[in-house]
C-alpha angles and dihedrals in degrees: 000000000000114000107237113240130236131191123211118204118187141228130266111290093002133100128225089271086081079073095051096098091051086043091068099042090053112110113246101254094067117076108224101214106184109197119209116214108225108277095044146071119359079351104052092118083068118097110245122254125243109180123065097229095058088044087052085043087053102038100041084056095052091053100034098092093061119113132248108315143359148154126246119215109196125183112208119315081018083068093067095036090053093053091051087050101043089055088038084055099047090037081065092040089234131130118342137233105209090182130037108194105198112199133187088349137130111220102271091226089068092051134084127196115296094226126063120236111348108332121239121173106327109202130242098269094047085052097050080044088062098042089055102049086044093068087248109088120173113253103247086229081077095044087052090058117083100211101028091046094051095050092043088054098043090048095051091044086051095050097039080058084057092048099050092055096050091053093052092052113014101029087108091045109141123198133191091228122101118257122221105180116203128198140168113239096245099041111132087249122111125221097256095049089056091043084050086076079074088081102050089063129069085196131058123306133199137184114218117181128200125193117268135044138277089333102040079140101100103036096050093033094136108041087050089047089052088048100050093049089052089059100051095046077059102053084045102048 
């Protein structure tokens, strides 16, 4: 039988490693597929993308040779990416995500740009402001570190940018795949941003929680690998 893929988008400022704990908790039968933003990872020689529609451009052509179906699990930012990918997908009639996991994320249609006015280049503290606020500040162990601060801080400018710009054209985007929002128990989100996923979906929607914060992912690996494959045995039965 096919293992069913699934496409892990990351969070803001992070690379697919941040899935390596669920990855290894996954049942056979399902295909992990981390995706790396430009800047990061095995790409981290790419200049990082700052517009929704270049990082859509970037990440539909990463998943469209997949075939058939599959499911997307974004953290965070990756939430809202995998939403803009899943209705870019079924606007083409390619292949189909039958299951958006939406991790970490408020619903996109509560929310308004981050940046007043048209952003420029917002400056360090605005951007840990943002972090912060977010539910995903950076350890002060990174900040401390020349090197590692600046390209921390570059990379989340750079995505905060992408996310902007999501949020001004595609923050009312609907898709046809399920959507299964996930959410630690002390992130900074409150129960109605999370319900508001409801709206971005013309199937069914849920709201699972696991204890922890921002990054719940890798204490509760197991327990969220065995939910997501229950949800995909039940968009393919």
């Amino acid at each position: 039988m096919r293992r069913f893929p699934l496409v892990l988008l990351p969070h803001a400022g992070g690379s697919a490693s941040v899935f390596s704990s669920i990855v290894k908790c996954l049942p056979e039968e399902i295909q992990p597929i981390p995706v790396e933003l430009p800047g990061r990872g095995r790409r981290w020689r790419t200049d990082p993308m700052t517009t929704i529609d270049e990082a859509l451009d970037d990440l539909v052509a990463e998943v469209r040779g997949l075939p058939g179906e599959f499911a997307i699990f974004g953290h965070s930012l990756g939430a809202c990416l995998g939403l803009a990918v899943a209705a870019r997908l079924e606007a083409r009639g390619d292949t189909r995500c039958t299951t958006l996991f939406a991790s970490a994320s408020a619903a996109p249609s509560g929310g308004r740009p981050i940046f007043d006015g048209s952003p420029d280049r917002p400056s360090d503290a605005e951007i840990l402001s943002i972090a912060e606020r977010s539910g995903g500040s950076v350890a002060r162990e990174i900040m401390e570190h020349r090197l590692l601060g600046e390209r921390t801080i570059n990379l989340l400018r750079a995505d905060f940018l992408l996310y902007d710009s999501f949020l001004r054209k595609y923050r009312r985007t609907v898709t046809e795949a399920s959507i299964v929002v996930c959410c630690g128990t002390d992130d900074v989100f409150q129960e109605e941003q999370l319900l508001r996923w409801s709206r971005h979906t013309t199937a069914d929607s849920e709201l699972l929680r696991f204890p922890g914060g921002h990054f719940y992912l890798a204490d509760n690996s197991n327990d969220l690998a065995q939910e997501i494959a229950l949800r995909i045995k039940r968009s393919r039965d």
